[in-house]
PDB file with SEQRES, HELIX, SHEET and CRYST1 records, atoms N, CA, C and O in Angstrom:
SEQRES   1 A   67  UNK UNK UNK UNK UNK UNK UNK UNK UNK UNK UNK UNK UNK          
SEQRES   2 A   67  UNK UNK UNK UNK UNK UNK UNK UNK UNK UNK UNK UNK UNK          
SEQRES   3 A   67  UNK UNK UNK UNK UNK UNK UNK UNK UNK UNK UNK UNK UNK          
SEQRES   4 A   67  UNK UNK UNK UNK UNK UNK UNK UNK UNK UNK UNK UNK UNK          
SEQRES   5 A   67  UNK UNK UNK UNK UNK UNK UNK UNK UNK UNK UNK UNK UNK          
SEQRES   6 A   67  UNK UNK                                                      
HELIX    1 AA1 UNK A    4  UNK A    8  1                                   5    
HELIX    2 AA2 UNK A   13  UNK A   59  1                                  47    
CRYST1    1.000    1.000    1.000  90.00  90.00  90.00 P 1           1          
ATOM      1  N   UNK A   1     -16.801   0.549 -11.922  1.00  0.00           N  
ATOM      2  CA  UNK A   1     -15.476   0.514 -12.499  1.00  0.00           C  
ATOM      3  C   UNK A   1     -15.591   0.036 -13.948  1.00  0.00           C  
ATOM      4  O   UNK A   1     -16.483  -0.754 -14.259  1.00  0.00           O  
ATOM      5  N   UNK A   2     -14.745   0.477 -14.803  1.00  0.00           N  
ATOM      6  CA  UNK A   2     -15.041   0.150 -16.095  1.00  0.00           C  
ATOM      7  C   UNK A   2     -14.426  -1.351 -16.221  1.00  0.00           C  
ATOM      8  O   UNK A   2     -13.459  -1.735 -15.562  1.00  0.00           O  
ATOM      9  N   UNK A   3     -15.173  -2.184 -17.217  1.00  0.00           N  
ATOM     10  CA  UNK A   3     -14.798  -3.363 -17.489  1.00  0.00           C  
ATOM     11  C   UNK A   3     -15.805  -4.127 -17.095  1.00  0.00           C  
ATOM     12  O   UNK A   3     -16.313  -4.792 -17.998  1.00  0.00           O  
ATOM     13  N   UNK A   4     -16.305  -4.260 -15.919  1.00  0.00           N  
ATOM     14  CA  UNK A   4     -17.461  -4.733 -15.049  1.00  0.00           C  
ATOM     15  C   UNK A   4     -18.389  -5.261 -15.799  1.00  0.00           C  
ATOM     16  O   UNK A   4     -18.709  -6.449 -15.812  1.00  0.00           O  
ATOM     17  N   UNK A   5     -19.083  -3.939 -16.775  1.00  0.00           N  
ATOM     18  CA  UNK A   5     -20.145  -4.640 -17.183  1.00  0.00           C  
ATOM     19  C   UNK A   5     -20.001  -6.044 -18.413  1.00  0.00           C  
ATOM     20  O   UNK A   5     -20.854  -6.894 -18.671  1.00  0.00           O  
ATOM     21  N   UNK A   6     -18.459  -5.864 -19.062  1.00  0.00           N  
ATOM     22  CA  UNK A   6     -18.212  -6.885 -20.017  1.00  0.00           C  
ATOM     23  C   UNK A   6     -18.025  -8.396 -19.230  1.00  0.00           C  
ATOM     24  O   UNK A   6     -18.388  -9.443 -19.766  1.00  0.00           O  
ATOM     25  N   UNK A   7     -17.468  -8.344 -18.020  1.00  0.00           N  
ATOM     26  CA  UNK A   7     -17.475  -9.531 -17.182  1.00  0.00           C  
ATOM     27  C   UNK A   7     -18.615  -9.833 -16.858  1.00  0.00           C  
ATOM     28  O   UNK A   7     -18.728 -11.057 -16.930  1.00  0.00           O  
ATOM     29  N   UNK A   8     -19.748  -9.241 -16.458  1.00  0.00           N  
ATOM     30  CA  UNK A   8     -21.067  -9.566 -16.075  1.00  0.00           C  
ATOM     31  C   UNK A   8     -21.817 -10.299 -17.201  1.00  0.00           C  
ATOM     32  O   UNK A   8     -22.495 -11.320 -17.095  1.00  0.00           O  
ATOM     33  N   UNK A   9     -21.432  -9.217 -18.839  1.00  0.00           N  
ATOM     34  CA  UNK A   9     -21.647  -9.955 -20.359  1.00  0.00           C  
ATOM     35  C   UNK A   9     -20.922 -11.461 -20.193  1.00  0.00           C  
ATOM     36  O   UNK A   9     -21.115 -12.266 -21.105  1.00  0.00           O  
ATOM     37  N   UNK A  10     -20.377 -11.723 -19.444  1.00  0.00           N  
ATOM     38  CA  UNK A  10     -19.236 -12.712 -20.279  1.00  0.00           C  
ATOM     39  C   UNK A  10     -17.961 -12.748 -21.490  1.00  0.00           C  
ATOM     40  O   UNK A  10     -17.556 -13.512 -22.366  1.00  0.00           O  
ATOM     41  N   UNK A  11     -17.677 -11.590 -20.996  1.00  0.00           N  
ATOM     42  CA  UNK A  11     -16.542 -10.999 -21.998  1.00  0.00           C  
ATOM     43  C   UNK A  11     -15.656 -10.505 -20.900  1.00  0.00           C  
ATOM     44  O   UNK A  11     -15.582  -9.299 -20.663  1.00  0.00           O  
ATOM     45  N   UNK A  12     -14.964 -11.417 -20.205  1.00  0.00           N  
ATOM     46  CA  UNK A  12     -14.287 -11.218 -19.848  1.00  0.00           C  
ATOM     47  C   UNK A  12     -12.812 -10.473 -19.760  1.00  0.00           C  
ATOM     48  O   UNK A  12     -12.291  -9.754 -18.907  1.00  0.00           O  
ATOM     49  N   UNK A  13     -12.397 -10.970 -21.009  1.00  0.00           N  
ATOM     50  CA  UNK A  13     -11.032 -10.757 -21.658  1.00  0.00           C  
ATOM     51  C   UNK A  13     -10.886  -9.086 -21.907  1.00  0.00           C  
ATOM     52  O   UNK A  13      -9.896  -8.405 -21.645  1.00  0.00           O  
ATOM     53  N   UNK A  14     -12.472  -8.523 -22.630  1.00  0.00           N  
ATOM     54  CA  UNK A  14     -12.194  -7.131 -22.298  1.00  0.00           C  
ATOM     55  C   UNK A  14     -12.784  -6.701 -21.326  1.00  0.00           C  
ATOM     56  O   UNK A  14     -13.156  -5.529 -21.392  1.00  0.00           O  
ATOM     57  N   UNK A  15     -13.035  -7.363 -20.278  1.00  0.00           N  
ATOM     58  CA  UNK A  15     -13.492  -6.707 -19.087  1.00  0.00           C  
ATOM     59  C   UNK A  15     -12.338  -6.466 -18.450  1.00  0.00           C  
ATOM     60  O   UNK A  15     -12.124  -5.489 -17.732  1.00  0.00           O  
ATOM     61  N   UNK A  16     -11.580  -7.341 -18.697  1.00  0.00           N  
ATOM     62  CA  UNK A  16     -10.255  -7.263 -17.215  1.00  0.00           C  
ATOM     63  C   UNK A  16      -9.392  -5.849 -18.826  1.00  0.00           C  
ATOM     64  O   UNK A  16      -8.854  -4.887 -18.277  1.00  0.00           O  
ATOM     65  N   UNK A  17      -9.343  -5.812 -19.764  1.00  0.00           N  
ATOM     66  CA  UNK A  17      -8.701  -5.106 -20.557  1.00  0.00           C  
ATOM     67  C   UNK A  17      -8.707  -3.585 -20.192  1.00  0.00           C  
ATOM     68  O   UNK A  17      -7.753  -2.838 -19.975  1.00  0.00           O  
ATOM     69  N   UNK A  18     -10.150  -3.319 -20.185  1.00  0.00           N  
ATOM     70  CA  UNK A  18     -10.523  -1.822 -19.840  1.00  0.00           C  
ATOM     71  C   UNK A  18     -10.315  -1.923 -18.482  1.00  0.00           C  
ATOM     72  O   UNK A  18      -9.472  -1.092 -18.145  1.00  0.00           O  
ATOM     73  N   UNK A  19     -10.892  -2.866 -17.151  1.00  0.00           N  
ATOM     74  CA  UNK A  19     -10.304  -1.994 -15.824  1.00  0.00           C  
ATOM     75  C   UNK A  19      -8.832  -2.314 -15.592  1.00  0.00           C  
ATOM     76  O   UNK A  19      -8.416  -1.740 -14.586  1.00  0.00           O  
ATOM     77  N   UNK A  20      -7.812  -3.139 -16.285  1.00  0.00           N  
ATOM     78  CA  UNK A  20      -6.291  -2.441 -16.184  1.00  0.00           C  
ATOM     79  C   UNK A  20      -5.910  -1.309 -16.815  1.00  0.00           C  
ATOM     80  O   UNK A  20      -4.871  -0.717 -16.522  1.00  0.00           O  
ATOM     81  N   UNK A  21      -6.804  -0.891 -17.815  1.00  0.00           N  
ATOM     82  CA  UNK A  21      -6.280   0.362 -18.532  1.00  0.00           C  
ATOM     83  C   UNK A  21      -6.726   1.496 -18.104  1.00  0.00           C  
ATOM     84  O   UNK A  21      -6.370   2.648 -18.352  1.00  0.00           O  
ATOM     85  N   UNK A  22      -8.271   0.687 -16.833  1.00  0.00           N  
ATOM     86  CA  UNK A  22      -8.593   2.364 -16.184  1.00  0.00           C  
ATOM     87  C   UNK A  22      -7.221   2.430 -15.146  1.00  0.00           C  
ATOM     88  O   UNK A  22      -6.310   3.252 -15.236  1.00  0.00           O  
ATOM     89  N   UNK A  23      -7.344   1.305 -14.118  1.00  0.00           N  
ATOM     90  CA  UNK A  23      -6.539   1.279 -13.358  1.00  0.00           C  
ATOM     91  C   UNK A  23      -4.876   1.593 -13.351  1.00  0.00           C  
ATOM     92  O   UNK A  23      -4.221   1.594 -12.309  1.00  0.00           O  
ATOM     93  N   UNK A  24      -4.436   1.797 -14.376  1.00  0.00           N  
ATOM     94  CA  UNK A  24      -3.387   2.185 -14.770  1.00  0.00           C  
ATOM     95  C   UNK A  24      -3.414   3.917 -15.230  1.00  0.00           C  
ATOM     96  O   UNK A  24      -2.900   4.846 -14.607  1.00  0.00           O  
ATOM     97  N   UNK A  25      -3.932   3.957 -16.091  1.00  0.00           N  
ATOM     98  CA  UNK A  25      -4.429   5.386 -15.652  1.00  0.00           C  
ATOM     99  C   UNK A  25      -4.608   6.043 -14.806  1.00  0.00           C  
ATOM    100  O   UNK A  25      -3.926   7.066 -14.748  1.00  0.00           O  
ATOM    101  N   UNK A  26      -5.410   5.829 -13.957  1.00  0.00           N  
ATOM    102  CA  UNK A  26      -5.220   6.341 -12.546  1.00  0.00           C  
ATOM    103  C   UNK A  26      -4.435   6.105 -11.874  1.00  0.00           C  
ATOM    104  O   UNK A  26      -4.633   6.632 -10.779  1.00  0.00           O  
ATOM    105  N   UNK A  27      -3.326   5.398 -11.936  1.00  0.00           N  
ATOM    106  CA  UNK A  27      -2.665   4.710 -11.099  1.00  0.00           C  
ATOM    107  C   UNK A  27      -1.172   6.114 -11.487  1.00  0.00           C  
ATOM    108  O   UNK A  27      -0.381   6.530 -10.640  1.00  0.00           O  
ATOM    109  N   UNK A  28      -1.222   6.568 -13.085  1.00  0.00           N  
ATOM    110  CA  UNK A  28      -0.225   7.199 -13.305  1.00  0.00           C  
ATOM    111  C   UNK A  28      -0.485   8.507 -13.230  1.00  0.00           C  
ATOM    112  O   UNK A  28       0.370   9.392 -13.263  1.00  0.00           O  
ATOM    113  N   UNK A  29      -1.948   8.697 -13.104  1.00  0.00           N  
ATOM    114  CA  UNK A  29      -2.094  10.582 -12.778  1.00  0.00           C  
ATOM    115  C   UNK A  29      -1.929  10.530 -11.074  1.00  0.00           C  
ATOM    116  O   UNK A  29      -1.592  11.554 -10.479  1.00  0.00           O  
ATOM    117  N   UNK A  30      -2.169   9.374 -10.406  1.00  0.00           N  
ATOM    118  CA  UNK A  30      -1.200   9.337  -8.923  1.00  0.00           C  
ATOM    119  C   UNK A  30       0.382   9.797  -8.753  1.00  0.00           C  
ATOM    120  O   UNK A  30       0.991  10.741  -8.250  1.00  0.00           O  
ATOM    121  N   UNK A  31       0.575   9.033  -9.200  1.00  0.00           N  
ATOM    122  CA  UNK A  31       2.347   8.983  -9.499  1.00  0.00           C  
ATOM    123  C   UNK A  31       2.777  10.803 -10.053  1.00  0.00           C  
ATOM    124  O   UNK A  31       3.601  11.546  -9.520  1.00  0.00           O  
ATOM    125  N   UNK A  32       2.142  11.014 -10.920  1.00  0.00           N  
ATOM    126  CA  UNK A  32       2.505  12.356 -11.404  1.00  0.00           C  
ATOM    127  C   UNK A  32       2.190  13.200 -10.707  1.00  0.00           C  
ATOM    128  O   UNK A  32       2.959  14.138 -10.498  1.00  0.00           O  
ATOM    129  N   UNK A  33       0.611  13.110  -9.967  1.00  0.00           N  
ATOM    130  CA  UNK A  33       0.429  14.177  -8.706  1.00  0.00           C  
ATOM    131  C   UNK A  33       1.365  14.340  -7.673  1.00  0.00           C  
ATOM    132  O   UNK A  33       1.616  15.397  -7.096  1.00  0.00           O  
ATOM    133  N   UNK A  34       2.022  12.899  -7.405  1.00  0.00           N  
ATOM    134  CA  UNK A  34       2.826  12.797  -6.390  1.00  0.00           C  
ATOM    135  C   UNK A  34       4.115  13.786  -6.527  1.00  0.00           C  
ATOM    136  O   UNK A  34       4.550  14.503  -5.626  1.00  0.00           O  
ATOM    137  N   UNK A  35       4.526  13.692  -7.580  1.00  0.00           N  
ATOM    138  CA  UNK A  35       5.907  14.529  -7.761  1.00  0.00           C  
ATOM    139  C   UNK A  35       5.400  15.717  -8.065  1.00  0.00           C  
ATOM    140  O   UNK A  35       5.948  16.615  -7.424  1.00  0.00           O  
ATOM    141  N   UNK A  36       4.628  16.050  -8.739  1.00  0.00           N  
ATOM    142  CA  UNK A  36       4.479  17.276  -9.002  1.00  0.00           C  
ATOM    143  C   UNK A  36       3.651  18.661  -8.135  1.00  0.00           C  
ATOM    144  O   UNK A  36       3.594  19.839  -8.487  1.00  0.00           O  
ATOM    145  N   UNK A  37       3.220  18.167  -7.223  1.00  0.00           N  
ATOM    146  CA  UNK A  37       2.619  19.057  -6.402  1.00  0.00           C  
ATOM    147  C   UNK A  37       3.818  19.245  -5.178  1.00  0.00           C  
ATOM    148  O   UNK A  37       3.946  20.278  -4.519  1.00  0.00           O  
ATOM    149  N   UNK A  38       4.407  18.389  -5.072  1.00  0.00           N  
ATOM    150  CA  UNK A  38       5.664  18.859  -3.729  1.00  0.00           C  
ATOM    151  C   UNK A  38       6.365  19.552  -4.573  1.00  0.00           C  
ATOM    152  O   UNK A  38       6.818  20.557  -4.026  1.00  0.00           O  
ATOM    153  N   UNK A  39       6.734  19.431  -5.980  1.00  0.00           N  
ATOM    154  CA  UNK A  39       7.555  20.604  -6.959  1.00  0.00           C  
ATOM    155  C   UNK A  39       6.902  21.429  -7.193  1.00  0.00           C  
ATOM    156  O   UNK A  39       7.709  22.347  -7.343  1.00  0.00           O  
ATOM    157  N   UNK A  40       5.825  21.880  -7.371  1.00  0.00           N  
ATOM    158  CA  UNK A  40       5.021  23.392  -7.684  1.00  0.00           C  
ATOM    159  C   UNK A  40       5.023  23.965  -6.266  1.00  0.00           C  
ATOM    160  O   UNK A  40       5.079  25.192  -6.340  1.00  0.00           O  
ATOM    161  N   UNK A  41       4.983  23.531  -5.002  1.00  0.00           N  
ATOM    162  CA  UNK A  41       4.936  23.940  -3.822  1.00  0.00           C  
ATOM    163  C   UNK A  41       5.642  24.270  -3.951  1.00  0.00           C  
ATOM    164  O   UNK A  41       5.767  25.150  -4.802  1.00  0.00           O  
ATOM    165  N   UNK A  42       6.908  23.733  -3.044  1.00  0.00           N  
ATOM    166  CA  UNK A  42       8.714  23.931  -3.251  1.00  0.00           C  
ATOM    167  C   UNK A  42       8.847  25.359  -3.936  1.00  0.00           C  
ATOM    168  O   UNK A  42       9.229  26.317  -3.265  1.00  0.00           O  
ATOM    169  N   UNK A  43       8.445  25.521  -5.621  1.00  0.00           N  
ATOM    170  CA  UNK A  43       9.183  26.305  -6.165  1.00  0.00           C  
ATOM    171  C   UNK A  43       8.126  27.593  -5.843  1.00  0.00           C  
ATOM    172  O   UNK A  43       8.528  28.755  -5.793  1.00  0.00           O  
ATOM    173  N   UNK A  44       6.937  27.265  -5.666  1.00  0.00           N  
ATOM    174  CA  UNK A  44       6.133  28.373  -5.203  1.00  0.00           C  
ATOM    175  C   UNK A  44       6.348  29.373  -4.059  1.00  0.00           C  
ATOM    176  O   UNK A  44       6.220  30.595  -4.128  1.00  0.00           O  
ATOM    177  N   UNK A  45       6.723  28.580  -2.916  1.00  0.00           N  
ATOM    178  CA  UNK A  45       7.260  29.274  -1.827  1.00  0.00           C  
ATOM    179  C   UNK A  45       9.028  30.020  -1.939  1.00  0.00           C  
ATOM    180  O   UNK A  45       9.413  30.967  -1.253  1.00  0.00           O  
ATOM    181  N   UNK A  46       9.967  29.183  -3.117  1.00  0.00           N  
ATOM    182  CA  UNK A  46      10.971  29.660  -3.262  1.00  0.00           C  
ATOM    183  C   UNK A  46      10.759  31.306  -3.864  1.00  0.00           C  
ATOM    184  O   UNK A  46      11.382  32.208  -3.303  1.00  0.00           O  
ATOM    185  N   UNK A  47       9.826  31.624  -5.055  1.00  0.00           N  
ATOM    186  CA  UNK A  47       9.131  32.337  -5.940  1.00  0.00           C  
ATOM    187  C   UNK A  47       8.613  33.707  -4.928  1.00  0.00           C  
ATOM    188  O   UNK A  47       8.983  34.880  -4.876  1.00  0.00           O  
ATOM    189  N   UNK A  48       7.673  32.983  -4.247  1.00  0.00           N  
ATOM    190  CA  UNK A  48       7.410  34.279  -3.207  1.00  0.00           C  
ATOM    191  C   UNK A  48       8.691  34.721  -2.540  1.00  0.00           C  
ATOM    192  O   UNK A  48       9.151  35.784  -2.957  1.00  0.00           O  
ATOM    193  N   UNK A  49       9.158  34.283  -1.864  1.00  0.00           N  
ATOM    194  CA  UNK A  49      10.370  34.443  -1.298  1.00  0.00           C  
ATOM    195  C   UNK A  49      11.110  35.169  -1.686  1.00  0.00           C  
ATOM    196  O   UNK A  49      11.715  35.914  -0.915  1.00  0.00           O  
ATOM    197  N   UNK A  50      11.334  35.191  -3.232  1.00  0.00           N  
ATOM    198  CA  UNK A  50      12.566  36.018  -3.898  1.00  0.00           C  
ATOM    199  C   UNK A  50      11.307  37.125  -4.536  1.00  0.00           C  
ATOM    200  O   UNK A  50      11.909  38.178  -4.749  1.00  0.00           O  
ATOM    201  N   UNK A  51      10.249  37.255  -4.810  1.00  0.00           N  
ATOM    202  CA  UNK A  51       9.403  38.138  -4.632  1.00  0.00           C  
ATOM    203  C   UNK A  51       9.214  39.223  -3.645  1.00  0.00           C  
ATOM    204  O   UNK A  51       9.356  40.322  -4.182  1.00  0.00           O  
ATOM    205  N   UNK A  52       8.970  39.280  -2.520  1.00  0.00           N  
ATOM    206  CA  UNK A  52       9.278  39.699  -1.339  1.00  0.00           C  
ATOM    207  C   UNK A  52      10.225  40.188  -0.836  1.00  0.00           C  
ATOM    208  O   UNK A  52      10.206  41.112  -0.023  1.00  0.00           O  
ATOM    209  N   UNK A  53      11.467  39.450  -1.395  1.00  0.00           N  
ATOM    210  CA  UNK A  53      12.846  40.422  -1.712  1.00  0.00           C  
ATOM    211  C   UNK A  53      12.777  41.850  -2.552  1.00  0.00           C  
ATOM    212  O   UNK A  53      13.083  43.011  -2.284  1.00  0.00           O  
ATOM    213  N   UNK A  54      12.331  41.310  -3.472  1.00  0.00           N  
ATOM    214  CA  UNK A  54      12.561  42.453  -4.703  1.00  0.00           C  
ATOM    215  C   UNK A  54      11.747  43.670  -4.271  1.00  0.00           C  
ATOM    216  O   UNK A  54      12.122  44.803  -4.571  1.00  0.00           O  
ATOM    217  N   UNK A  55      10.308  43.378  -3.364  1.00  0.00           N  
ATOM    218  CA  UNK A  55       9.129  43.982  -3.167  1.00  0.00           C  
ATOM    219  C   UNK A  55       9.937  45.007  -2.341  1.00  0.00           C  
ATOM    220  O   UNK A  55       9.919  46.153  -2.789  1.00  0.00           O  
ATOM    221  N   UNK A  56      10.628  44.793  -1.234  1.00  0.00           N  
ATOM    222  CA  UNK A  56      11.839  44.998  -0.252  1.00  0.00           C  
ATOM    223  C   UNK A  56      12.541  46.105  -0.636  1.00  0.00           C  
ATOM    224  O   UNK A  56      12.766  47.171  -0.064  1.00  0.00           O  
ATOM    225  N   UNK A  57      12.830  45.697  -1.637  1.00  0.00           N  
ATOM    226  CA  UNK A  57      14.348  46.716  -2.152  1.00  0.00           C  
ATOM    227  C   UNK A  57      13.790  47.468  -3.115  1.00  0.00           C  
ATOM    228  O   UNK A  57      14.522  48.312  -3.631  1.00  0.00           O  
ATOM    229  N   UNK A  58      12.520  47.366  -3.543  1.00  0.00           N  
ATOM    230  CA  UNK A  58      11.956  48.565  -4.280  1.00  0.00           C  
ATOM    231  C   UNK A  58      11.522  49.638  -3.309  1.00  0.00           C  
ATOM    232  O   UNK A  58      11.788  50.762  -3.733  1.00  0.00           O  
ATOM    233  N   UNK A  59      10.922  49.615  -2.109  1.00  0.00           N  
ATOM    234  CA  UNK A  59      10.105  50.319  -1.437  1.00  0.00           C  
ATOM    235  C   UNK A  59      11.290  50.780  -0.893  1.00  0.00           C  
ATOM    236  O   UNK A  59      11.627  51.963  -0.936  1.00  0.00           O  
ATOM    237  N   UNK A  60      12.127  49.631  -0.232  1.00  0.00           N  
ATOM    238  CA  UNK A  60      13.730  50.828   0.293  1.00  0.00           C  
ATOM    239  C   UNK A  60      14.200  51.381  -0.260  1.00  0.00           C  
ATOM    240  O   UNK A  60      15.164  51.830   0.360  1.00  0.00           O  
ATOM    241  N   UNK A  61      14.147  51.806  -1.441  1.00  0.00           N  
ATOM    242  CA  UNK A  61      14.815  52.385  -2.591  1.00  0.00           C  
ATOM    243  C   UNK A  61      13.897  53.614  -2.296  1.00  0.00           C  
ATOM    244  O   UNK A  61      14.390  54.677  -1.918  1.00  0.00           O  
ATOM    245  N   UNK A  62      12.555  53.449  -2.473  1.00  0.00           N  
ATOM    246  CA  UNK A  62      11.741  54.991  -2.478  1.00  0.00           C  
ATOM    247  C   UNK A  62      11.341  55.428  -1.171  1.00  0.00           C  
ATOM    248  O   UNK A  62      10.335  56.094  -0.925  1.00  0.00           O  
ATOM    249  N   UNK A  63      12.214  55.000  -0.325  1.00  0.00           N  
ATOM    250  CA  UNK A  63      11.371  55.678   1.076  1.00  0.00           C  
ATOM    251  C   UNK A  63      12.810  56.824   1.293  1.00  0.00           C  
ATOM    252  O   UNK A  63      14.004  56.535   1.202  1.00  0.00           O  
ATOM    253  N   UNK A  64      12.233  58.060   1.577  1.00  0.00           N  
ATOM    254  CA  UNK A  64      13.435  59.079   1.996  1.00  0.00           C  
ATOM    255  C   UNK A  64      13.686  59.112   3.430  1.00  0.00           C  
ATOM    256  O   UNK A  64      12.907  58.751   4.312  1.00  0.00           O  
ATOM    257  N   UNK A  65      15.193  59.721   3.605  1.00  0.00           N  
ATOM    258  CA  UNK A  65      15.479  59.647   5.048  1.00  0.00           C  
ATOM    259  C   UNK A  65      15.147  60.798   5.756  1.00  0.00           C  
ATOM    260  O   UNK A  65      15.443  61.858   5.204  1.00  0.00           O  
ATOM    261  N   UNK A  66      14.450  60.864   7.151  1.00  0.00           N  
ATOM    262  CA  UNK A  66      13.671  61.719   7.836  1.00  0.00           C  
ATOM    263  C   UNK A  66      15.226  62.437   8.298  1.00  0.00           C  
ATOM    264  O   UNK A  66      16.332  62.016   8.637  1.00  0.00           O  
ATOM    265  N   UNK A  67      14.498  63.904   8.063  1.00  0.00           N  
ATOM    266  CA  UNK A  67      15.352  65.043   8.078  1.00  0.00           C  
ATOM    267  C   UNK A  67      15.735  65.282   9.675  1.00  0.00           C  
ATOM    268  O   UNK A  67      16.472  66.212  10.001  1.00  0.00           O  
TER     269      UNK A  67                                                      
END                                                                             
């Protein structure tokens, strides 16, 4: 973990500096994964969905009616 080796130096002060600033960092690409992958899902499956529609009503559009 970063910081470590400055505490082991005896530099404490930026040891604990860098692993809150790793730890926070990571702590906020958590947080952002969190929301943002149930929203790219969500809108992904909404996306196909109305895809699949359209796919729908194009092909019903070109299929002729048996004589």
């Amino acid at each position: 973990m970063p910081g470590l080796g400055y505490v082991y130096a005896r530099d404490a002060g930026t040891g604990l500096f860098f692993a809150v600033s790793f730890l926070s960092a990571l702590l906020s690409l958590v947080v952002v994964g969190v929301v943002l992958v149930p929203g790219i899902w969500l809108y992904a499956a909404y996306d196909a969905a109305k895809a699949a529609e359209r796919r729908d009503r194009e092909l019903s559009a070109t299929v002729e009616p048996a004589a």
